[in-house]
C-alpha positions as CSV (number, residue, x, y, z in Angstrom):
1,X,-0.5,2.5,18.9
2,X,-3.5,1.7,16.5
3,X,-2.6,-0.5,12.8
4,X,-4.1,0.6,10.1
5,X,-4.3,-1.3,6.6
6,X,-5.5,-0.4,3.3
7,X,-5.7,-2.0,0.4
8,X,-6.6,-2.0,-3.3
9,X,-5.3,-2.2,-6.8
10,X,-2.5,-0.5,-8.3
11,X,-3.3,3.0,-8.7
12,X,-6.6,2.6,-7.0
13,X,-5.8,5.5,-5.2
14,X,-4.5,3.8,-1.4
15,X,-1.2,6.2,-1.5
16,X,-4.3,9.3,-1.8
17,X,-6.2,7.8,1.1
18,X,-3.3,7.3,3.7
19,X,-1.7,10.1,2.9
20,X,-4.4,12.4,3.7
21,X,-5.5,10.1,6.5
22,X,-4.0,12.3,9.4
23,X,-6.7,15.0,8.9
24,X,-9.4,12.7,10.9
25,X,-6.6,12.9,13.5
26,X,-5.7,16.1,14.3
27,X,-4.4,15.7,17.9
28,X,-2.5,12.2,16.8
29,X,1.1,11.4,14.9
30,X,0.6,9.5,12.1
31,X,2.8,7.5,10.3
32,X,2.5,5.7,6.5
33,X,4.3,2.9,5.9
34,X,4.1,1.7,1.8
35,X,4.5,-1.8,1.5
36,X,5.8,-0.8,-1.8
37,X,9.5,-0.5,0.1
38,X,9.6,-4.5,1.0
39,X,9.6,-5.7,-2.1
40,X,13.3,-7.5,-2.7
41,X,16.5,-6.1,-4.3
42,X,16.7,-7.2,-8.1
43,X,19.2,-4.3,-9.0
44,X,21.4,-6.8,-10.2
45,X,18.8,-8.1,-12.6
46,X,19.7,-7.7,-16.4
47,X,16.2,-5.5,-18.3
48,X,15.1,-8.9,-19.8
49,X,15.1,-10.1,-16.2
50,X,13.2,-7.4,-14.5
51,X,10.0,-7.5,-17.3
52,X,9.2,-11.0,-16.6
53,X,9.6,-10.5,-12.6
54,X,6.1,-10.4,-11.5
55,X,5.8,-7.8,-8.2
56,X,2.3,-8.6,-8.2
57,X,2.1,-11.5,-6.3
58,X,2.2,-11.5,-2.1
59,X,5.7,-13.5,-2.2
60,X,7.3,-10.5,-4.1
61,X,7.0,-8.6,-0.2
62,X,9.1,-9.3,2.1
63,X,6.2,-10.0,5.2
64,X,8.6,-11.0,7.4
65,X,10.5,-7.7,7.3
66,X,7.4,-6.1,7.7
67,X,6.3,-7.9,10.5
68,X,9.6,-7.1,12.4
69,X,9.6,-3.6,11.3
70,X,5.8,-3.6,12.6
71,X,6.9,-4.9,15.8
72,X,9.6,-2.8,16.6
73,X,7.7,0.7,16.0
74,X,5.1,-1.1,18.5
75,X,8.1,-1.3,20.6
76,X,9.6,2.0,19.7
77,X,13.0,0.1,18.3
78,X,12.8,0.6,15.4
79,X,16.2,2.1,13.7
80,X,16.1,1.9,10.0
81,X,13.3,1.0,7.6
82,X,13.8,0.1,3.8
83,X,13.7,2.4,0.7
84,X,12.5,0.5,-2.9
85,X,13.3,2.6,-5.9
86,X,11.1,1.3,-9.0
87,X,13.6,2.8,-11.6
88,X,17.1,0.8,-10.1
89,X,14.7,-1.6,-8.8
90,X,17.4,-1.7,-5.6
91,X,16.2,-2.2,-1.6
92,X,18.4,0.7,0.4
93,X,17.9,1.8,4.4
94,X,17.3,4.7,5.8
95,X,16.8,5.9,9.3
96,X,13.3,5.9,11.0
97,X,11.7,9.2,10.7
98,X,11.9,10.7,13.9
99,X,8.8,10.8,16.3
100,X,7.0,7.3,17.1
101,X,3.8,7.1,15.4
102,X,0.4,7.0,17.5
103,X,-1.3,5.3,14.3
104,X,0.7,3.0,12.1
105,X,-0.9,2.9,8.4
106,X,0.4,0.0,6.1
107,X,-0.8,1.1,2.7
108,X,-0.2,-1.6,-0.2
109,X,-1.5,-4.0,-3.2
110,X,-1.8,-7.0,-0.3
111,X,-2.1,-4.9,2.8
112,X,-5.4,-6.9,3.4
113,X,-4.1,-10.5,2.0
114,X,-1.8,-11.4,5.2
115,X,-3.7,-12.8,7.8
116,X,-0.4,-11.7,10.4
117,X,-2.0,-8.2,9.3
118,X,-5.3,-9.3,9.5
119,X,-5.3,-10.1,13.0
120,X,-3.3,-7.1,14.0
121,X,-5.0,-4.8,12.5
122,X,-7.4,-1.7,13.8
123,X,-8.9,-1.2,10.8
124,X,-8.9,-2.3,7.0
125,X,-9.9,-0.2,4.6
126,X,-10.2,-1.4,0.8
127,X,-10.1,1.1,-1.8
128,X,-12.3,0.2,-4.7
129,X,-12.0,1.1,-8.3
130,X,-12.8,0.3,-11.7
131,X,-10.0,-0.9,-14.0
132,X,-10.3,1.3,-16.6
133,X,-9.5,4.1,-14.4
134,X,-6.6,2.1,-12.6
135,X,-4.9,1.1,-16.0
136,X,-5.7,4.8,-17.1
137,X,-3.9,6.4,-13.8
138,X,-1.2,3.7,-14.2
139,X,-0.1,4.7,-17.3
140,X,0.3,7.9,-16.1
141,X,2.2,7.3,-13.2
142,X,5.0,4.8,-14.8
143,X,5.2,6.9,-17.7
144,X,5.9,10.1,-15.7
145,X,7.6,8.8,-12.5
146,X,8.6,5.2,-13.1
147,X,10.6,5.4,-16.6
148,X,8.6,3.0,-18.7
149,X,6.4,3.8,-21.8
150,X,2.8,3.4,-22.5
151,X,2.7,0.1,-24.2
152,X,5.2,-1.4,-21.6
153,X,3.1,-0.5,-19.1
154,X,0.0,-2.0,-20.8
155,X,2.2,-5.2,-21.2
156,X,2.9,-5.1,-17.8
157,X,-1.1,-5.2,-16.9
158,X,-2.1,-7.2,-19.2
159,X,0.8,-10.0,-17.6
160,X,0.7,-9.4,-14.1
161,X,-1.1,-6.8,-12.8
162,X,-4.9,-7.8,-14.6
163,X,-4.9,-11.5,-12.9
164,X,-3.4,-10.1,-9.8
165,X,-6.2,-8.1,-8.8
166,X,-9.1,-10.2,-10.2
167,X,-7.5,-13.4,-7.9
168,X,-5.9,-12.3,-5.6
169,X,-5.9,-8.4,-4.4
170,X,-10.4,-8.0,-5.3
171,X,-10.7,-11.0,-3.0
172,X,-9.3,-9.5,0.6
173,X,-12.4,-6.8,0.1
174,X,-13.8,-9.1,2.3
175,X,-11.5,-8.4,5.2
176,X,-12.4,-4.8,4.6
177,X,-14.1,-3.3,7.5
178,X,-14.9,-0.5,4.9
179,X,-15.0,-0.1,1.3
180,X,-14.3,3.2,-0.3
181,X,-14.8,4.4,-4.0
182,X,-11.4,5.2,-5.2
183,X,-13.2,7.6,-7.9
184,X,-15.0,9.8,-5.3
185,X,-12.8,12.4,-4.2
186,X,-10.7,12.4,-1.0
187,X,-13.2,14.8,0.5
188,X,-15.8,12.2,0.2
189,X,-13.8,9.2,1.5
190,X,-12.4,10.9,3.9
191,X,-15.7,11.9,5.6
192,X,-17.0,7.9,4.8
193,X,-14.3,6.7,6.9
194,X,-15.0,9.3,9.6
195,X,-18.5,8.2,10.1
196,X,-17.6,4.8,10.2
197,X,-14.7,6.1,13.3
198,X,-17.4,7.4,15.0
199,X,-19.7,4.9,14.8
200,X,-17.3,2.0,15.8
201,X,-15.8,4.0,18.1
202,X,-11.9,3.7,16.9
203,X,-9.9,5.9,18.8
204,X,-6.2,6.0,19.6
């Protein structure tokens, strides 16, 4: 089984990219893993309590969950894998998804931050784009999907999610073995990444 990671900012389009992934592998299962779903259980958390909990920092995901999880769909073990919902803000289970994956990709905010991932990994992939756009498609999404309102949404970025990527998440491009433009469309990245494939050689 081949690991890959992608990163990027929120909204920079990394839930795009590894979901449309599998087309470059046609004869291969392949199996996204969000590290969205490790972050901790804070259901019990009062309102005032969840707007100044900052899930934009690497300690806010579990990695040692993920590393075990990792490890046992390596060694096909692997029983039940977590479930984050962003509205209750509460960590359930649910049973592994059938068939074993050929390619493993771990899509998140810090996929390329953890050197345990680092190391493991087949390829990184860092999804790059600007932060007008990533505010603008946040908005959207929390507004729509995630209960919140516009201005809580900016609050949020302009507390946590702004410093986050400028210190923290921008900085693991350099892990990246590639570097995509999050504002190109999938068509375009997609065919980017193949070339790279084919060149490297990266098969399962």
């Amino acid at each position: 089984m081949k690991l890959f990671t992608i990163a990027g900012g929120s909204c920079s389009g990394k839930s795009t990219l590894a979901n449309q992934l599998y087309s470059l592998f046609p004869s291969q299962h392949v199996f996204v893993l969000p590290l969205d779903h490790y972050y901790d259980d804070t259901a019990h958390f009062s309102q005032q309590e969840a707007a100044i909990t900052n899930l934009d920092v690497p300690d806010a995901i579990d990695i040692g969950m993920v590393l075990r999880d990792v490890e046992e769909i390596y060694t096909r073990t692997i029983q039940f894998l977590p479930q984050y919902d962003f509205i209750t803000r509460k960590r359930t289970f649910r049973p592994f998804p059938g068939q074993h994956p050929d390619i493993l990709i771990l899509e998140g905010l810090f996929a390329l931050y953890y050197a345990s991932l680092n190391t493991m990994a087949d390829l990184q992939i860092f999804v790059e784009t600007s932060r007008e756009v990533m505010l603008s498609r946040r908005i959207g999404r929390d507004t729509e999907a995630r209960g919140t309102s516009k201005q809580e949404t900016i609050d949020r970025y302009e507390k946590f999610v702004r410093n986050s990527y400028d210190n923290i998440i921008l900085p693991t491009r350099e892990h990246a073995q590639i570097v995509v433009d999050g504002e190109s469309s999938i068509t375009t990245q997609l065919a980017e990444i193949s070339t790279f494939l084919s060149r490297k050689s990266i098969t399962t």
